[in-house]
PyMOL CGO cylinders between C-alpha atoms (Angstrom):
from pymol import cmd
from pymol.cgo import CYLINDER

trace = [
    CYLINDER, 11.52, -13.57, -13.43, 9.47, -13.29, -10.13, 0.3, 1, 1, 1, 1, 1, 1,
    CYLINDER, 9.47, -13.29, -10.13, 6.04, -12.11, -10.53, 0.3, 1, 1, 1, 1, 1, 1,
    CYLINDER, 6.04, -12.11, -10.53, 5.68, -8.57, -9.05, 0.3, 1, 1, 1, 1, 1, 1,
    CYLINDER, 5.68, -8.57, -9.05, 2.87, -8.48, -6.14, 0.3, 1, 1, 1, 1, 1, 1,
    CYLINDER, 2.87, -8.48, -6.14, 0.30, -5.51, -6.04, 0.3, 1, 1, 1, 1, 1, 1,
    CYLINDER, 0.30, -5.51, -6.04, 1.61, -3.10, -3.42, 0.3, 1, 1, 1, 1, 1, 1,
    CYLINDER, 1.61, -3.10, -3.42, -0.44, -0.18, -1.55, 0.3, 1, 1, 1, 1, 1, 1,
    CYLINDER, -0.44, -0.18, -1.55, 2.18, 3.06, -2.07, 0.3, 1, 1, 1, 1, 1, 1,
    CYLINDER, 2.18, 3.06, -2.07, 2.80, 2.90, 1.40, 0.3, 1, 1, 1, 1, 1, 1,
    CYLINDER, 2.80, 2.90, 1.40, 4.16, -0.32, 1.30, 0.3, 1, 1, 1, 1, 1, 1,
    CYLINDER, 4.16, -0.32, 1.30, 6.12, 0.72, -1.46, 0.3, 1, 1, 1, 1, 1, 1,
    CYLINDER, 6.12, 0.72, -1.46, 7.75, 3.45, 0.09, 0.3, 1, 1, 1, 1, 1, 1,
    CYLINDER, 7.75, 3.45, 0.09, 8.42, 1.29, 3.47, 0.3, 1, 1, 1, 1, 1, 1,
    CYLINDER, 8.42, 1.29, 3.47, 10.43, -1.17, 1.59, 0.3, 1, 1, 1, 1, 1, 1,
    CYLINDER, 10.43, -1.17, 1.59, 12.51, 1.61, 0.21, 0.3, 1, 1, 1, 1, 1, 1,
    CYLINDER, 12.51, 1.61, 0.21, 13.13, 3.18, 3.28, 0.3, 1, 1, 1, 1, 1, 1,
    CYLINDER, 13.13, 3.18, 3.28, 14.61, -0.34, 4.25, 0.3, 1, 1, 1, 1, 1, 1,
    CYLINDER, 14.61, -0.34, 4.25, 16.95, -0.24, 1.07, 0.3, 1, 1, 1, 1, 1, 1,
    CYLINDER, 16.95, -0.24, 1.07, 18.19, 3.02, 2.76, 0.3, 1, 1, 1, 1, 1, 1,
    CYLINDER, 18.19, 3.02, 2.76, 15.54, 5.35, 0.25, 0.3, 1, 1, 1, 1, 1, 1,
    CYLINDER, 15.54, 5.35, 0.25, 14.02, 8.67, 1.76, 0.3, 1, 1, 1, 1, 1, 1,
    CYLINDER, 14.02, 8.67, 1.76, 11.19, 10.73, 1.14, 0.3, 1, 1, 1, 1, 1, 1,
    CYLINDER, 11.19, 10.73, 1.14, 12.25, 14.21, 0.18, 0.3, 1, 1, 1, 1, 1, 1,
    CYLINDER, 12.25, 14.21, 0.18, 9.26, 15.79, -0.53, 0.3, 1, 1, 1, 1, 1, 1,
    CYLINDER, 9.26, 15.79, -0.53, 5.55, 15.31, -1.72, 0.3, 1, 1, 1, 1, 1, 1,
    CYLINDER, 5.55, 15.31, -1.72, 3.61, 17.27, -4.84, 0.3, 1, 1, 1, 1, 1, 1,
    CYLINDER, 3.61, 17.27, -4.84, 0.02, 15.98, -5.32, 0.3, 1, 1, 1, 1, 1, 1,
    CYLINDER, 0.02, 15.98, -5.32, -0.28, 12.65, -5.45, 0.3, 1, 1, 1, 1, 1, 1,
    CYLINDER, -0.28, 12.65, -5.45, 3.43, 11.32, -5.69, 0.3, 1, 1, 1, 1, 1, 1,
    CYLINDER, 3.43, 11.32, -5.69, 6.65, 10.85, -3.71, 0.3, 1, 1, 1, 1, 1, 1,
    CYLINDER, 6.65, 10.85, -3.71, 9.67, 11.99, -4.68, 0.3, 1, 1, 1, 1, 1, 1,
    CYLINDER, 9.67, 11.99, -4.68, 12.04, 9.62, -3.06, 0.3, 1, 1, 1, 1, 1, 1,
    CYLINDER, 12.04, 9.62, -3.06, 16.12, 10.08, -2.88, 0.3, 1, 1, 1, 1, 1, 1,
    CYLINDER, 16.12, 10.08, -2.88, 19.23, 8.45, -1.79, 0.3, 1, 1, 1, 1, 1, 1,
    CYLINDER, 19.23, 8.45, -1.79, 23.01, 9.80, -0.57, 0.3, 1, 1, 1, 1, 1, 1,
    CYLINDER, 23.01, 9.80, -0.57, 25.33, 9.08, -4.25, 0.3, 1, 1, 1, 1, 1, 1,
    CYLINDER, 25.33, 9.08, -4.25, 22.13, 7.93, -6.74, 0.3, 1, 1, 1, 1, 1, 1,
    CYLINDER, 22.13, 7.93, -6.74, 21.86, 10.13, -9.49, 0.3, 1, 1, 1, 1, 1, 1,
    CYLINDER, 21.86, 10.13, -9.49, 18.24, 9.23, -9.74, 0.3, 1, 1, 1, 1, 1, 1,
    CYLINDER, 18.24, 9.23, -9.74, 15.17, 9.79, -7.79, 0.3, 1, 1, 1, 1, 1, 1,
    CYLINDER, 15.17, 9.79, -7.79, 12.14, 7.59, -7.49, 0.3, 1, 1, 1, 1, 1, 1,
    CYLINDER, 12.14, 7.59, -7.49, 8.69, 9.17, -8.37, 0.3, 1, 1, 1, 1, 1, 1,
    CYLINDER, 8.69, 9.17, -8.37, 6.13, 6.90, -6.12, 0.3, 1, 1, 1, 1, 1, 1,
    CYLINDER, 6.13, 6.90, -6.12, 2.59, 7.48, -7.42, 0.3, 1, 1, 1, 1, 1, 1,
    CYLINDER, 2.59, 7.48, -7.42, 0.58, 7.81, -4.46, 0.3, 1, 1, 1, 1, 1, 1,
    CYLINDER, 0.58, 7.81, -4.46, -2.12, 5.45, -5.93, 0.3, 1, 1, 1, 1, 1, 1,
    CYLINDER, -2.12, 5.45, -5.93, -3.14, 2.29, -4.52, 0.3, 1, 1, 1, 1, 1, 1,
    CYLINDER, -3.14, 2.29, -4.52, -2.47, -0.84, -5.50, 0.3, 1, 1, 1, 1, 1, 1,
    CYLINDER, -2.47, -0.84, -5.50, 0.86, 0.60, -7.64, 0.3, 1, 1, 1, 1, 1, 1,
    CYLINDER, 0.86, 0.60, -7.64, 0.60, -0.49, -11.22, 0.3, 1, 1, 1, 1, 1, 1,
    CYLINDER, 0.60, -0.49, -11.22, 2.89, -3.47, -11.60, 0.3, 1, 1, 1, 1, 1, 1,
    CYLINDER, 2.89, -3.47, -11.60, 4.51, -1.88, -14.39, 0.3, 1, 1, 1, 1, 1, 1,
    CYLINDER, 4.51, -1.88, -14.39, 5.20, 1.06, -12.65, 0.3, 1, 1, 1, 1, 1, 1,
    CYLINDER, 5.20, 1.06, -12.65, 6.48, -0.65, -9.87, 0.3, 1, 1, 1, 1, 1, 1,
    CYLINDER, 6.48, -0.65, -9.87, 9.12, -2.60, -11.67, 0.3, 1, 1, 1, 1, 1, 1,
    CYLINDER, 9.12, -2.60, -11.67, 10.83, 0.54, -13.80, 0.3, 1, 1, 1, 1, 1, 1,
    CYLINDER, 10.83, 0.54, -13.80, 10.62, 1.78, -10.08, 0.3, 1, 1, 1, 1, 1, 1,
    CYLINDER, 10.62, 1.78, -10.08, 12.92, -1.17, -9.18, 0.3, 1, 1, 1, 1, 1, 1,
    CYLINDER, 12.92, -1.17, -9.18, 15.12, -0.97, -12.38, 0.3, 1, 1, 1, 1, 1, 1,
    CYLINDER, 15.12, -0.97, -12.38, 15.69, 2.94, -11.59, 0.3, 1, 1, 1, 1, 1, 1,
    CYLINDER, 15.69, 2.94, -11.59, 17.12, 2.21, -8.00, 0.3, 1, 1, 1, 1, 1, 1,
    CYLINDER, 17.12, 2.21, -8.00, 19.20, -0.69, -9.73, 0.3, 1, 1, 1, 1, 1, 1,
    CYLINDER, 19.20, -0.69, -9.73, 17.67, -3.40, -8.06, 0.3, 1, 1, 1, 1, 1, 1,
    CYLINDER, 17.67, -3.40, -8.06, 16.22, -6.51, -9.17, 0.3, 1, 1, 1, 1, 1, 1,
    CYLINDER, 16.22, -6.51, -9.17, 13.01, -7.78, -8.23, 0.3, 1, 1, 1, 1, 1, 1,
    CYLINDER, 13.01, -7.78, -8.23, 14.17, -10.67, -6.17, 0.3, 1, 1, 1, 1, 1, 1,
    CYLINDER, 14.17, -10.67, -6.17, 16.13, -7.64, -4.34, 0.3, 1, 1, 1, 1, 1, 1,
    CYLINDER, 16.13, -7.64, -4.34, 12.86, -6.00, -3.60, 0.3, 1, 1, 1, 1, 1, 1,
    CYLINDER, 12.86, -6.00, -3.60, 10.92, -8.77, -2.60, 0.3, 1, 1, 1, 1, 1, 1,
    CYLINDER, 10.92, -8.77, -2.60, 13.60, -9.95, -0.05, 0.3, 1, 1, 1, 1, 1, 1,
    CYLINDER, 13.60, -9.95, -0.05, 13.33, -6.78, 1.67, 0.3, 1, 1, 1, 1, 1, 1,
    CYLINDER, 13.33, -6.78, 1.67, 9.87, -7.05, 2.15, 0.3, 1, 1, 1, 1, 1, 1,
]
cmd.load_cgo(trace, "trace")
């Protein structure tokens, strides 16, 4: 399994964006981020570096893998 780097939330949200991810709104400190036919939506914690942990359920919930994630970047 590739080792997950330590992302700034913008960063986060860029590579996202890339994987066709929006932002649909912000409420304190996270990102509530959406895409046309997912069910789910991505909570980005606007906190900087992202927990790693955090990161990758972020990648499981958009059904990704983490080599999928870092190849966008």
């Amino acid at each position: 399994m590739p080792q997950i780097p330590s992302l700034r939330a913008s960063e986060v949200v860029k590579i996202f964006e890339k994987l066709g991810w929006h932002v649909a709104r912000q409420r304190g400190s996270h990102m509530i981020m959406i895409k046309a036919g997912e069910i789910a939506s991505l909570s980005i914690p606007n906190h900087n570096p992202v927990a790693k942990g955090t990161l990758r359920s972020l990648i499981r919930s958009a059904n990704l893998t983490v080599s999928d994630f870092l190849t966008v970047k």
